[in-house]
BAFIVEX-810738 format. One record per residue (C-alpha): residue in three letters; x, y, z. Coordinates in Angstrom, 1 decimal. Each point is the difference from the previous one (the first is absolute). Example, Ala and Ser with C-alpha at 12.3 -4.5 7.8 and 13.67 -1.06 7.14 Angstrom:
2
<rest=ALA, u=12.3, v=-4.5, w=7.8>
<rest=SER, u=1.4, v=3.4, w=-0.7>
END
This chain:
417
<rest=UNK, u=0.0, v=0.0, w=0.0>
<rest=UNK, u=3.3, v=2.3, w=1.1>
<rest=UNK, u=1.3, v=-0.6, w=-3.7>
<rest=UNK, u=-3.0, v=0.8, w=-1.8>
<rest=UNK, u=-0.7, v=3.2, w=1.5>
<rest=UNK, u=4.0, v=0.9, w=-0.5>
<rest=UNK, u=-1.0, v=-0.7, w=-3.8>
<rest=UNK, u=-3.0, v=2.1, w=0.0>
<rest=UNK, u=1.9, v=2.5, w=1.7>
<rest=UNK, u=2.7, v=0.1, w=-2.6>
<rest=UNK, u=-2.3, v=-0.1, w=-2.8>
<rest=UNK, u=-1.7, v=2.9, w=0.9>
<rest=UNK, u=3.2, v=1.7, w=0.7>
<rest=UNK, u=1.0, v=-1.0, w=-3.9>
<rest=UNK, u=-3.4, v=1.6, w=-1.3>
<rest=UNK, u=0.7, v=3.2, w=2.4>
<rest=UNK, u=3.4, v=0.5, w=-1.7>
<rest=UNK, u=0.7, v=2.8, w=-2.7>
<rest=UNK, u=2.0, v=-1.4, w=-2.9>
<rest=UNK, u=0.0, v=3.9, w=-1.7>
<rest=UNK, u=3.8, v=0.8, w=-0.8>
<rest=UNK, u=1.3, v=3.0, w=1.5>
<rest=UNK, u=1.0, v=3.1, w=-2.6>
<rest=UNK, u=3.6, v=0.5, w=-0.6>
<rest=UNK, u=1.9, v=2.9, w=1.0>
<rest=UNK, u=-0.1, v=2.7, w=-2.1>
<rest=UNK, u=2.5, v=0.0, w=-2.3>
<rest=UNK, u=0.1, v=2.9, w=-2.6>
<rest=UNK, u=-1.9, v=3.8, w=0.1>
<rest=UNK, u=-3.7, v=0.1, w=-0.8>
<rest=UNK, u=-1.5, v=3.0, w=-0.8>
<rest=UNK, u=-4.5, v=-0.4, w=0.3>
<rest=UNK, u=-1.2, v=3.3, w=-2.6>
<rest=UNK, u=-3.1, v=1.2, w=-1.3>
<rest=UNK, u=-2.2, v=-1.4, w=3.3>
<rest=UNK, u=-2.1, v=2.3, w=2.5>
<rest=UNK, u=2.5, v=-0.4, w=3.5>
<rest=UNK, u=-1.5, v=0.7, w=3.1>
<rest=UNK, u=2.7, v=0.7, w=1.9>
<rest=UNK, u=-2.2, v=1.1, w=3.5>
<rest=UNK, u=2.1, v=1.7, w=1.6>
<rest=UNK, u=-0.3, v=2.6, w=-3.0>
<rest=UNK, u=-1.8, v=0.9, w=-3.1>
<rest=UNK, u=-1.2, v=-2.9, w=-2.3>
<rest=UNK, u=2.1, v=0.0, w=-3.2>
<rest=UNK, u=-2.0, v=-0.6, w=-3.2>
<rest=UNK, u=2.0, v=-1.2, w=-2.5>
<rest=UNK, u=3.0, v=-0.3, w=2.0>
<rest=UNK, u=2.7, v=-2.4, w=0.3>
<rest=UNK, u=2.3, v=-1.4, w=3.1>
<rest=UNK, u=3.4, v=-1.7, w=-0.5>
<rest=UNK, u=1.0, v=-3.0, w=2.6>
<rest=UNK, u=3.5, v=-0.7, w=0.3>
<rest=UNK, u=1.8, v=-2.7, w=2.4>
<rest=UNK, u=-3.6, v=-0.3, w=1.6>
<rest=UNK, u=-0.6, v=4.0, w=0.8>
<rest=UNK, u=-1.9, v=2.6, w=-1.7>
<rest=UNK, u=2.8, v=2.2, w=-1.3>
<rest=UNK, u=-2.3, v=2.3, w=-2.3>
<rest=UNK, u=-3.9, v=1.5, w=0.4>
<rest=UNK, u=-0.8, v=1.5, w=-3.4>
<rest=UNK, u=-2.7, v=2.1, w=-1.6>
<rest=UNK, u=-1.3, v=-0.1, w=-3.1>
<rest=UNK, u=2.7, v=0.9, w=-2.7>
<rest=UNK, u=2.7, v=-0.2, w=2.4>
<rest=UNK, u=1.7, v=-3.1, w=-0.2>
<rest=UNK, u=3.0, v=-0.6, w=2.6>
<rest=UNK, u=3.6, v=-0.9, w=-1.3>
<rest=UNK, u=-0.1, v=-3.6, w=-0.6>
<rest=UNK, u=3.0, v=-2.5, w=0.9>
<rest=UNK, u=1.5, v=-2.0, w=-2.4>
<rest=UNK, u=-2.5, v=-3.3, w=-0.7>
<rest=UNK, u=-2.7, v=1.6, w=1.2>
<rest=UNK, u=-2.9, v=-1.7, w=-1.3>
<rest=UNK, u=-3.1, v=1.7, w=-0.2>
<rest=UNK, u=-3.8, v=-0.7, w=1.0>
<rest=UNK, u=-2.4, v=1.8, w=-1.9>
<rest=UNK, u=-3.3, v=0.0, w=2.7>
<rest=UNK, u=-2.7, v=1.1, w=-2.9>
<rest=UNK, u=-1.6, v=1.7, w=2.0>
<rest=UNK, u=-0.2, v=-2.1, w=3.2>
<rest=UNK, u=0.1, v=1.2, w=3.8>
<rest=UNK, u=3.2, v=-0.3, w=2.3>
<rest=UNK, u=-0.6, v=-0.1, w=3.8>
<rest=UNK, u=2.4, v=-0.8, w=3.0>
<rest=UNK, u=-0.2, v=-3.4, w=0.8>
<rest=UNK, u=-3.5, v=0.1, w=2.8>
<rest=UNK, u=1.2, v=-0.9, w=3.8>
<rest=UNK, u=-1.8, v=-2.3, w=2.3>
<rest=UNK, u=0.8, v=1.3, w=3.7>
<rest=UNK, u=-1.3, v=-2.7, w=2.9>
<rest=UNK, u=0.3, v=-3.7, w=-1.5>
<rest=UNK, u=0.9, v=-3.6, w=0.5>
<rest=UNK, u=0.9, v=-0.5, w=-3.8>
<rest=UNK, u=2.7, v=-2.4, w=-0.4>
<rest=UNK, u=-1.2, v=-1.4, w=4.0>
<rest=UNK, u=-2.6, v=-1.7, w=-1.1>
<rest=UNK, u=-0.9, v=-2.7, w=-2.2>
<rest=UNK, u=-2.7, v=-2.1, w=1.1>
<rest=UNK, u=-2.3, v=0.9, w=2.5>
<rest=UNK, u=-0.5, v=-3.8, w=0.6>
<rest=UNK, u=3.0, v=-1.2, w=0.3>
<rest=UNK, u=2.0, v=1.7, w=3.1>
<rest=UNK, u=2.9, v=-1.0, w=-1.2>
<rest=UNK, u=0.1, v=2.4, w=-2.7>
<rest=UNK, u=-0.6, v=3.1, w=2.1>
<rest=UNK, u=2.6, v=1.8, w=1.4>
<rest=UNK, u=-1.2, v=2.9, w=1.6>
<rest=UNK, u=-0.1, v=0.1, w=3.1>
<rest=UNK, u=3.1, v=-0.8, w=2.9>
<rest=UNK, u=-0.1, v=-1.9, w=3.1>
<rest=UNK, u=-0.6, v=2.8, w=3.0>
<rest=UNK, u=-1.5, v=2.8, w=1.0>
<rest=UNK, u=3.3, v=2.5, w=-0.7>
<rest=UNK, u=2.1, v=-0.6, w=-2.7>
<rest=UNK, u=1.4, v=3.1, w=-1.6>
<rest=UNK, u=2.9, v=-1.7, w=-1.5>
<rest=UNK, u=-2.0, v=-1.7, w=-2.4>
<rest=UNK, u=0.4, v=1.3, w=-3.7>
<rest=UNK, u=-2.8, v=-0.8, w=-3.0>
<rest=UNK, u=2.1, v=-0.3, w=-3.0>
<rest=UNK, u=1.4, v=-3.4, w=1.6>
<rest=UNK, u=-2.8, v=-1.9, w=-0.1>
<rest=UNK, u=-1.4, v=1.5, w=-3.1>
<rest=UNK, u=-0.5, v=-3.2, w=-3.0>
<rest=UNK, u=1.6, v=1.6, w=-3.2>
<rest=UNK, u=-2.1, v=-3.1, w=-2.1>
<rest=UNK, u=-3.3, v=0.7, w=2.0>
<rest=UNK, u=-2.9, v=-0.3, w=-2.8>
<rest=UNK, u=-1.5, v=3.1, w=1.4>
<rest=UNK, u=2.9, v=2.6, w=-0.8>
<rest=UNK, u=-0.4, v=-0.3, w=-3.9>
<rest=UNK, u=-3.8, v=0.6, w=0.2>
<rest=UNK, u=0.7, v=3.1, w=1.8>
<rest=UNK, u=2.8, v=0.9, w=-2.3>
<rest=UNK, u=-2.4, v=-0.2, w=-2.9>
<rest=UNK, u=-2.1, v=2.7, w=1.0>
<rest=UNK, u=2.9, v=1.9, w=0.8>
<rest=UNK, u=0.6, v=-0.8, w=3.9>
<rest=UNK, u=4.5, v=0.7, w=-0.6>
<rest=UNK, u=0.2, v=0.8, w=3.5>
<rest=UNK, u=-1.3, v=-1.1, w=3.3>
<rest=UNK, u=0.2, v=1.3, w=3.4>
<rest=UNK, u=0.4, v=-4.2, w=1.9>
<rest=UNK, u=-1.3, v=0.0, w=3.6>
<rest=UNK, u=0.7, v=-2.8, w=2.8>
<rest=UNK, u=-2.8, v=-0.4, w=1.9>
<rest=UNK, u=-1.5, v=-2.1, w=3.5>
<rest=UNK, u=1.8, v=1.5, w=3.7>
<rest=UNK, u=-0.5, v=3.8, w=0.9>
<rest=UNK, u=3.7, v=1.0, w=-1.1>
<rest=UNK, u=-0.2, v=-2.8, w=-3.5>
<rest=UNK, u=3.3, v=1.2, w=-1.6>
<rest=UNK, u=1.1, v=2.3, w=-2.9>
<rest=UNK, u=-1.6, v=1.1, w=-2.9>
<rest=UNK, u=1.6, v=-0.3, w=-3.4>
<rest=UNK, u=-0.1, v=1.4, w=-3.4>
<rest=UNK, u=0.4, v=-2.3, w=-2.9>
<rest=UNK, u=-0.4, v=-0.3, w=-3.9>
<rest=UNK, u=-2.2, v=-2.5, w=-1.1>
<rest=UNK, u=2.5, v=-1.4, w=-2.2>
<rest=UNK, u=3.3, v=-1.8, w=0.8>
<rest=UNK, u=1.6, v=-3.3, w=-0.3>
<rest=UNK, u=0.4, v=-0.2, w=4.5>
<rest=UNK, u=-1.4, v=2.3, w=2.9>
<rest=UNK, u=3.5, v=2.0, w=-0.1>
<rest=UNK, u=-0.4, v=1.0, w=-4.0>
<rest=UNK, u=-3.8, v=1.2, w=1.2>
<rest=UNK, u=0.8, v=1.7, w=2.8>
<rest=UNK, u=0.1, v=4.5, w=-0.6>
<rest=UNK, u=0.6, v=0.6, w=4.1>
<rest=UNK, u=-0.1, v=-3.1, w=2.2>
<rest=UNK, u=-0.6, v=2.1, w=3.4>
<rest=UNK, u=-3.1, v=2.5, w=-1.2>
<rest=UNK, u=-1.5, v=0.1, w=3.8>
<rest=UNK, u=-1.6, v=-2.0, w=2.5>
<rest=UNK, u=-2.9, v=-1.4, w=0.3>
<rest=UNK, u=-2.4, v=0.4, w=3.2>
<rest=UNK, u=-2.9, v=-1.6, w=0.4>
<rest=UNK, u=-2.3, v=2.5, w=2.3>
<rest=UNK, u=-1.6, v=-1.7, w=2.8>
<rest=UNK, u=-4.0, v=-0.4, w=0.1>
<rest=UNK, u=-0.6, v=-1.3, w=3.3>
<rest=UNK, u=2.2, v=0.6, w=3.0>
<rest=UNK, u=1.7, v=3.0, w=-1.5>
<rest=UNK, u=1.4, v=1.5, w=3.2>
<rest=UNK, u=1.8, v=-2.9, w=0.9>
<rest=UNK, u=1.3, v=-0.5, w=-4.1>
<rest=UNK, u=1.1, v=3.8, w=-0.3>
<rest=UNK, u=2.2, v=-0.5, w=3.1>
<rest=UNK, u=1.6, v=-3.2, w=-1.5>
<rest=UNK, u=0.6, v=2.3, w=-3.2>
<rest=UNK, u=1.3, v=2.7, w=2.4>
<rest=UNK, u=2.2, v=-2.2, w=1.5>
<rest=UNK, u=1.2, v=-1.8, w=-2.9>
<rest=UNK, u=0.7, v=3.5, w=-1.5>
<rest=UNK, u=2.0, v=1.9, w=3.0>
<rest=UNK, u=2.2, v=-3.4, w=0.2>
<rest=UNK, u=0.6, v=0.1, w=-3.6>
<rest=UNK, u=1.1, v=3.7, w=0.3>
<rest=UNK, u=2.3, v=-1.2, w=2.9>
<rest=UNK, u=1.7, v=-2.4, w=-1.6>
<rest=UNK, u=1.1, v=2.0, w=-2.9>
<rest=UNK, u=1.2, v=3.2, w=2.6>
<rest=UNK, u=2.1, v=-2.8, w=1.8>
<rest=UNK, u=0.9, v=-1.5, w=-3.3>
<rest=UNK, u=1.0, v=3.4, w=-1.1>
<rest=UNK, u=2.0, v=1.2, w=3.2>
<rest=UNK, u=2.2, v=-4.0, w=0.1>
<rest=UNK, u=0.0, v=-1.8, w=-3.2>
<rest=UNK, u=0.5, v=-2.9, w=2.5>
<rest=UNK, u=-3.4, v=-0.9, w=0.9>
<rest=UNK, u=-1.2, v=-2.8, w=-1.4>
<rest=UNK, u=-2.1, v=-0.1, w=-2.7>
<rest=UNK, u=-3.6, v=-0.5, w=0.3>
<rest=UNK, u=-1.9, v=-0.6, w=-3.9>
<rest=UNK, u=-3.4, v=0.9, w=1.1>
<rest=UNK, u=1.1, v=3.5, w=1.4>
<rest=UNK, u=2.4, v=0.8, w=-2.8>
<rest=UNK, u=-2.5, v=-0.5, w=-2.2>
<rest=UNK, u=-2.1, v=2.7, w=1.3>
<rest=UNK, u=2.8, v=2.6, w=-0.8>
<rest=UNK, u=-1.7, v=1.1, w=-3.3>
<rest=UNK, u=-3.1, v=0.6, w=1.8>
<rest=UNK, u=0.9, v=2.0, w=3.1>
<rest=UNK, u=2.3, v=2.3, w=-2.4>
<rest=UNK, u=-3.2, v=0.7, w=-2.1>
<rest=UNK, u=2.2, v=-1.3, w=-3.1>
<rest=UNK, u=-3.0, v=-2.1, w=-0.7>
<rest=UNK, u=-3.5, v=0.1, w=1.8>
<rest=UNK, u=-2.2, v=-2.7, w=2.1>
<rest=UNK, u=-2.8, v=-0.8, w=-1.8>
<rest=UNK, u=-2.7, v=-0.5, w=2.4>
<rest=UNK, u=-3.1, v=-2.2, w=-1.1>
<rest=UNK, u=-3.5, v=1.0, w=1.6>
<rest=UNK, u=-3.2, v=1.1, w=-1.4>
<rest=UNK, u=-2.4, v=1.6, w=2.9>
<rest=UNK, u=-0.4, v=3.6, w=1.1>
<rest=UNK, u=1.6, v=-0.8, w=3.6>
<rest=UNK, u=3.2, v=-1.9, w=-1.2>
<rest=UNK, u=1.0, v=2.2, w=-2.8>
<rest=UNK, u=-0.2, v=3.1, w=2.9>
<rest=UNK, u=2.0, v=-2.2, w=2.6>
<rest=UNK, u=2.2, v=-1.1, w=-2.7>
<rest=UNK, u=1.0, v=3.5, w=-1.2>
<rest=UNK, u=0.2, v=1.2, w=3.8>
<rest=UNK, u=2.7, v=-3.2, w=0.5>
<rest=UNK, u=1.8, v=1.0, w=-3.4>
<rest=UNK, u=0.5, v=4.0, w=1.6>
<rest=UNK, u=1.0, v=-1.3, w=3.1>
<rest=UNK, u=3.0, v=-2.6, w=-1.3>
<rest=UNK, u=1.0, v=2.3, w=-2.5>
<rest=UNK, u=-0.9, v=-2.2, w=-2.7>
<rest=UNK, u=-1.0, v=0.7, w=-3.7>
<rest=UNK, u=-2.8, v=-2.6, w=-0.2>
<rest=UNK, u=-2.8, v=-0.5, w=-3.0>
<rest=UNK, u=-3.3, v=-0.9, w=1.2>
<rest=UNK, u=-1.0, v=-3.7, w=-2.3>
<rest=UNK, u=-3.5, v=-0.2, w=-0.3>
<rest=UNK, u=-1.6, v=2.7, w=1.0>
<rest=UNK, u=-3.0, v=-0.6, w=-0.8>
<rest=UNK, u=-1.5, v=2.8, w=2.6>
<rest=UNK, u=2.9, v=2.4, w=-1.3>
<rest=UNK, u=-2.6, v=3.0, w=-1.1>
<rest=UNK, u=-1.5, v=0.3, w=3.7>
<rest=UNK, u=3.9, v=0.8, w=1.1>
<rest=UNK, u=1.1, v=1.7, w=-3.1>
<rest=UNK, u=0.6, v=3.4, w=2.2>
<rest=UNK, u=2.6, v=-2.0, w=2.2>
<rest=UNK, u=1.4, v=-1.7, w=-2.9>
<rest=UNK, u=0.7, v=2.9, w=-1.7>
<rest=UNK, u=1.5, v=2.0, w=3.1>
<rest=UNK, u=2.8, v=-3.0, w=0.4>
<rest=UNK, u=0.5, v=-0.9, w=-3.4>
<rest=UNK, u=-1.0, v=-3.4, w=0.1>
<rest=UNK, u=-0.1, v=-1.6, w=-3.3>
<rest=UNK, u=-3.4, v=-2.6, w=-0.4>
<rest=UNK, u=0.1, v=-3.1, w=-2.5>
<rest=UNK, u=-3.4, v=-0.8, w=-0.7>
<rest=UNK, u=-0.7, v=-3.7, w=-0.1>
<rest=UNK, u=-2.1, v=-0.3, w=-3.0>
<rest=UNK, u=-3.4, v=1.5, w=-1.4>
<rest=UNK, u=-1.9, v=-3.4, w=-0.4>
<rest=UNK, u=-0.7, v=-1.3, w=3.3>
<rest=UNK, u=-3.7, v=1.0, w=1.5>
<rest=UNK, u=-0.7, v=2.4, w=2.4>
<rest=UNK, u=0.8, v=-0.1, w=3.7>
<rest=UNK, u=-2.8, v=0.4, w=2.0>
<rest=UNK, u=-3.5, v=0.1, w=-0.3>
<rest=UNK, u=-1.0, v=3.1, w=-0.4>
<rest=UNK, u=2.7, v=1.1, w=-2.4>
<rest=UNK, u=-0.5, v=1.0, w=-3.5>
<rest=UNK, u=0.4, v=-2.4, w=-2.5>
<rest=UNK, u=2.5, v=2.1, w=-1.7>
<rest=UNK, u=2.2, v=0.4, w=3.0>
<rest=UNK, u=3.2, v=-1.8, w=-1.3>
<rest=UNK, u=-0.8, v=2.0, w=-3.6>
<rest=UNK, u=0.3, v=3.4, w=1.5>
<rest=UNK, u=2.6, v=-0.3, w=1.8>
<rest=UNK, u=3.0, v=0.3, w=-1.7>
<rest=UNK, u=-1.8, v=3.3, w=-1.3>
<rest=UNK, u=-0.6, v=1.3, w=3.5>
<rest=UNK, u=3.7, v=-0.5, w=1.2>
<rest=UNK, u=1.2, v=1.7, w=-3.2>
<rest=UNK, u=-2.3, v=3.0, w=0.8>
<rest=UNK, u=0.9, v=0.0, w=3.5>
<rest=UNK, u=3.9, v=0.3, w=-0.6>
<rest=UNK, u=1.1, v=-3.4, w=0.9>
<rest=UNK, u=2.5, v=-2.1, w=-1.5>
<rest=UNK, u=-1.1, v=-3.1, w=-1.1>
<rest=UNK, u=0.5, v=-2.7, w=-2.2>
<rest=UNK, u=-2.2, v=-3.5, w=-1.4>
<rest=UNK, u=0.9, v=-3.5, w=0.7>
<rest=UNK, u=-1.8, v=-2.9, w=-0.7>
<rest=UNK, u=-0.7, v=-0.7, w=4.1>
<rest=UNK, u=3.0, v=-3.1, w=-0.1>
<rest=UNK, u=-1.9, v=-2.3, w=-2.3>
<rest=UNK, u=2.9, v=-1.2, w=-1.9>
<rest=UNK, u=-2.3, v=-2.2, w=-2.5>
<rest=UNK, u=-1.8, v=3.3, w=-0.9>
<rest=UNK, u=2.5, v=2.5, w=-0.4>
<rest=UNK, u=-0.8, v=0.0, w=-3.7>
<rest=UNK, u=-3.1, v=1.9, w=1.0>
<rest=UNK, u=1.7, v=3.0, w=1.5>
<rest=UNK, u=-0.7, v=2.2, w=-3.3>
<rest=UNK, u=-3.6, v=-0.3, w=-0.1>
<rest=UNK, u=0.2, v=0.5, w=4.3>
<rest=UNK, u=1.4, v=3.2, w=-1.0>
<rest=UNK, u=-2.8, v=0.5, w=-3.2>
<rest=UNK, u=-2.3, v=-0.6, w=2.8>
<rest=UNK, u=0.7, v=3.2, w=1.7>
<rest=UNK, u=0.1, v=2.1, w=-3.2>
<rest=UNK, u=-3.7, v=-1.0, w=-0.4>
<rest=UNK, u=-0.7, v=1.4, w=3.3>
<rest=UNK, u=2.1, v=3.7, w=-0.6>
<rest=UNK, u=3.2, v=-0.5, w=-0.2>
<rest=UNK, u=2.0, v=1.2, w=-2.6>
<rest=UNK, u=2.1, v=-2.5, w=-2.3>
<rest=UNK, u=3.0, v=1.6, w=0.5>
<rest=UNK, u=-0.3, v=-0.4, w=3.8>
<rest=UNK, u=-1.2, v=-3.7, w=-0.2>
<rest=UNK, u=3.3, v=-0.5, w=-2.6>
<rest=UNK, u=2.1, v=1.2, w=2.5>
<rest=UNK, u=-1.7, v=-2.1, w=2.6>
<rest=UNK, u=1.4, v=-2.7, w=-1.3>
<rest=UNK, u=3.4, v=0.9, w=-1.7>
<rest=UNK, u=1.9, v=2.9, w=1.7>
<rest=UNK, u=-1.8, v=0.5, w=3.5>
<rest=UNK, u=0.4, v=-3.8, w=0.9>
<rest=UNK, u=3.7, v=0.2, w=-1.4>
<rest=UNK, u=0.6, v=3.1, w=2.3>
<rest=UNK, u=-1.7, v=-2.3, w=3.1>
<rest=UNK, u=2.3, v=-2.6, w=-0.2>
<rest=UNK, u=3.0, v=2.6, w=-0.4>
<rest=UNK, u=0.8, v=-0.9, w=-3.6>
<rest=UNK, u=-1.3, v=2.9, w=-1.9>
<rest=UNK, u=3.7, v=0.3, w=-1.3>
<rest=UNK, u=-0.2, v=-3.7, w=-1.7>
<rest=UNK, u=-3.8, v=-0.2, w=-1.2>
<rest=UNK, u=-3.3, v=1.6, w=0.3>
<rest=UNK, u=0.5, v=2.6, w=-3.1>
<rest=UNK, u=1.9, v=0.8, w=-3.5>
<rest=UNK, u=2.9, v=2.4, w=0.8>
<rest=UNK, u=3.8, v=-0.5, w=-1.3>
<rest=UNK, u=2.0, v=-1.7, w=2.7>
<rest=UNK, u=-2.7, v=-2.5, w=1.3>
<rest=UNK, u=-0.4, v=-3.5, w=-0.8>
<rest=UNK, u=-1.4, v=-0.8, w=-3.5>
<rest=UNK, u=-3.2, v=-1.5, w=1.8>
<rest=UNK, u=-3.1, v=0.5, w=-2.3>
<rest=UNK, u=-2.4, v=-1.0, w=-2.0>
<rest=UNK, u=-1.5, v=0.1, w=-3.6>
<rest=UNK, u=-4.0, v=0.2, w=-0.7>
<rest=UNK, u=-2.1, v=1.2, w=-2.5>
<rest=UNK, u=-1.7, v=2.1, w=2.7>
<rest=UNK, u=-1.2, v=0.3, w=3.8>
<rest=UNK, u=1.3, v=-2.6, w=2.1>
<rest=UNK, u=-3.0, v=1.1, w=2.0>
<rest=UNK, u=-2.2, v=-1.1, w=-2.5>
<rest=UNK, u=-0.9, v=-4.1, w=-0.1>
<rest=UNK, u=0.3, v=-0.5, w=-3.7>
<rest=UNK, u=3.5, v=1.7, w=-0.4>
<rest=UNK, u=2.7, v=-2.6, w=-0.9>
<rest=UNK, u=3.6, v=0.3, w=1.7>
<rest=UNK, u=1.6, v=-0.3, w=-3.3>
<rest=UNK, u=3.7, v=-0.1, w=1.3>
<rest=UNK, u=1.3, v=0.0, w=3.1>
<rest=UNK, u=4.0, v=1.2, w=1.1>
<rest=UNK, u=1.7, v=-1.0, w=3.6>
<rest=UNK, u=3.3, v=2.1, w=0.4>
<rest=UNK, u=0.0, v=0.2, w=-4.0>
<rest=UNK, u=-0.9, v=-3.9, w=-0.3>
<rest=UNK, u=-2.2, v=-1.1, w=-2.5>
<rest=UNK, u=-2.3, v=-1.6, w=2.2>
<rest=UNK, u=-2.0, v=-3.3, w=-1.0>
<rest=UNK, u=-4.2, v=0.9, w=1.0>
<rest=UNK, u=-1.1, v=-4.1, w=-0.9>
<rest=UNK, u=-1.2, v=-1.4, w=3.2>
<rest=UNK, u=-2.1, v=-2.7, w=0.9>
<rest=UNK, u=-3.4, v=1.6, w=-0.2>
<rest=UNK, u=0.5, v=0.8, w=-3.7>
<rest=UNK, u=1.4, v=-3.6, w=-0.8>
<rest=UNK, u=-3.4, v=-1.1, w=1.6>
<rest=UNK, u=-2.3, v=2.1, w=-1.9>
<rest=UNK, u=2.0, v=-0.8, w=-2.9>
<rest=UNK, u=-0.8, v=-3.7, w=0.5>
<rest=UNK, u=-3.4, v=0.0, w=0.6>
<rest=UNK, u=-0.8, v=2.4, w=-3.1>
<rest=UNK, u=1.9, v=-3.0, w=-2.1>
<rest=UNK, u=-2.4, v=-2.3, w=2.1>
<rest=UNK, u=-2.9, v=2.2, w=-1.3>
<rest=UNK, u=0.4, v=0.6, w=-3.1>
<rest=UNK, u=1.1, v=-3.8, w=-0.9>
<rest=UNK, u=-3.7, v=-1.0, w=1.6>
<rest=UNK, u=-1.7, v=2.7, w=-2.7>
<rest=UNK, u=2.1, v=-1.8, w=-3.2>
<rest=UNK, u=-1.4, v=-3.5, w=1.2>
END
C-alpha cells in the first residue's frame, strides 16, 4: 500500500512538472520600433522604439528618433503593437506551491512561530507548472512570500523565468513578513516587541565586538530594522491595520500593510505615516453583511483619491495570479483611471518590494523586463504577443495552452467523423 501511494505520489509530481525550456541569454542588441511604449513612469510613446542591450534598456525613443544602434543590432518592427513593463505580482506563493493535495509539494510555510531567517527564493520550484501560465499573461516578476508563524520569513522578488531559484531571484531579502494577530493580540504584539528590541540588541552588541556569536534569525532582521527594506504586515480589519501602524511608528519600522481590505476607513492615518497598502485582489466578495456589493471594486479608487499609496496583488493565490490584470480592469470599471490601475500592477508593486530600479517601468538603465500586445493588458481579449526577461526571449507555451490545444484537435476530429 506504502509503494503505491509513493507511485501515485510521483506521478502526479511528473504531470506537475514544466518541461518549457528556459530563454537564452541575450546575445546581440535589439532594437523594438514603430510600437506605442507605455513607459508609466512617463509619457506613452506612439510610434516609438526601445533598444535592449546585455538585458537593459539602453535607449527610450520617440517617433522619428531612433537611438544609435550597436553593431548586429537586429531590429523588431512592433507594427503597431503595445509595449508595457513586465506586470508585478506583490504577495504570493508562486513557485511554493504545486498541489494543494499533496503536502509534499508545498513549501510555504516553516516550522515555528518566529523564523526571520527564512528567505523565499529558496524554496521557490523553478519547473512549477504554475510560473509559465502566469508568464503568459505577462506575470515577469513576483513579489514570493513565506507564510504560517507570526514572524514567517523574508519576502523575495523574482523573475518568472530561470533555469534554478538563484537565476529568478531580483532581491532575495525584499522584507519580512508578519502575520498580525486576530485573537490575543496584546500578548502577540509583545512577542513581536520582544523579538524586535532583541534583534536590535544583537546587532548594537554585534556592532560594538565583532566577537559575539552569530545568531541567523537576528542578523536577518538587519534589513528591516535599518528600513533598507520594509515588514510587510498581513491583516485586513479596521482595528489591526490601526494597531499595526501604531506598532510600525513605535519600532521604527517602514512596514506595508497586506490586505487591507478595511484600508479606506484609516486612509487619514495611512496617509499621515506613509504607509504603503497592497490590495489583495478585486474578486473576492464583500466582508460583511451590510456592505455594498461593490466594496472591493471601489476601493482601489478610494485610496487613490485619498492620497495613499497602494498597489494590487492577487491576495497570495499562486494558481490565479494570471488573473491580476482583469483584478486591476476590475477597479477601472468602478472609477479608476487606466493609468492608475497600469501602474498598480507594474511600477507601484515594483517600488513596494524595493525594486523600482530593476522592473516595474520602461526607462534606460532598468532591466529589459516587458511585454509585447496588441493592446491593453487590462483588457481579457488582448494577446501577450512577446514577452522579454532581462532581454531574454522568453518562451509564453504552458500547460494550459497545450491542453486547450488538445481538446480542440479532440473536437474538431469528432465533427469530420
Amino acid at each position: 500500500m506504502r509503494f503505491l501511494l509513493f507511485i501515485a505520489m510521483f506521478a502526479c509530481s511528473l504531470t506537475a512538472q514544466d518541461l518549457t525550456v528556459k530563454a537564452k541569454t541575450q546575445r546581440h542588441p535589439i532594437l523594438l520600433h514603430n510600437g506605442v511604449i507605455h513607459t508609466v513612469s512617463g509619457p506613452v510613446l506612439s510610434g516609438g522604439s526601445l533598444l535592449l542591450h546585455k538585458g537593459k534598456i539602453v535607449a527610450v525613443s520617440p517617433k522619428n528618433k531612433k537611438p544609435k544602434l550597436p553593431a548586429g543590432t537586429r531590429s523588431i518592427d512592433l507594427k503597431g503593437s503595445h509595449v508595457y513593463p513586465g506586470l508585478v505580482t506583490v504577495h504570493t506563493s508562486l513557485g511554493l506551491a504545486e498541489i494543494g493535495s499533496i503536502p509534499m509539494s508545498i513549501d510555504t510555510t516553516e516550522v515555528g512561530d518566529i523564523t526571520p531567517e527564512v528567505r523565499a527564493n529558496i524554496a521557490v520550484n523553478p519547473d512549477s507548472t504554475a510560473i509559465p501560465v502566469a508568464r503568459s499573461n505577462g506575470i515577469l516578476t513576483a513579489g514570493v512570500f513565506p507564510s504560517g508563524g507570526l514572524l514567517a520569513g523574508r519576502v523575495s522578488a523574482m523573475t518568472t523565468d530561470g533555469w534554478t531559484w538563484e537565476d529568478m531571484t531580483i532581491l532575495d531579502d525584499a522584507g519580512l513578513a508578519v502575520r498580525w494577530p486576530r485573537g490575543n493580540r496584546e500578548a502577540s504584539v509583545k512577542r513581536l516587541d520582544e523579538v524586535f528590541a532583541k534583534a536590535r540588541a544583537w546587532h548594537a552588541a554585534k556592532k560594538a565586538d565583532p566577537t559575539v556569536a552569530t545568531d541567523l534569525r537576528w542578523q536577518s532582521m538587519g534589513r528591516a530594522l535599518a528600513r533598507a527594506s520594509k515588514v510587510f504586515v498581513l491583516v485586513n480589519d479596521l482595528d489591526g491595520i490601526t494597531s499595526a501602524v501604531q506598532w510600525g511608528t513605535r519600532n521604527q519600522l517602514d512596514i506595508v500593510i497586506v490586505g487591507g481590505r478595511d484600508a479606506v476607513l484609516c486612509a487619514r492615518l495611512l496617509k499621515r505615516h506613509d504607509v504603503q497598502v497592497v490590495l489583495s485582489g478585486t474578486h473576492s466578495t464583500p466582508k460583511r453583511r451590510d456592505s455594498h456589493y461593490d466594496e472591493r471594486f471601489v476601493l482601489p479608487r478610494q485610496l487613490q483619491d485619498a492620497g495613499v499609496r497602494w498597489c494590487l496583488g492577487s491576495g497570495g493565490r499562486y494558481a490565479n495570479e494570471r488573473n491580476l490584470p482583469y483584478q486591476a480592469a476590475s477597479a477601472v470599471a468602478f472609477g479608476l483611471k487606466e493609468k492608475d490601475a497600469i501602474r498598480s500592477i507594474t511600477l507601484a508593486p515594483a517600488e513596494t518590494l524595493g525594486i523600482a530600479d530593476r522592473v516595474g517601468s520602461l526607462r534606460p538603465g532598468l532591466d529589459a523586463t516587458l511585454i509585447i500586445t496588441n493592446g491593453s493588458p487590462l483588457d481579457l481579449t488582448t494577446v501577450i504577443e512577446r514577452a522579454f526577461v532581462q532581454g531574454r526571449d522568453v518562451i509564453l507555451h504552458n500547460k494550459h495552452r497545450a491542453l486547450a490545444a488538445k481538446y480542440r484537435t479532440k473536437y474538431r476530429q469528432l465533427r469530420t467523423r
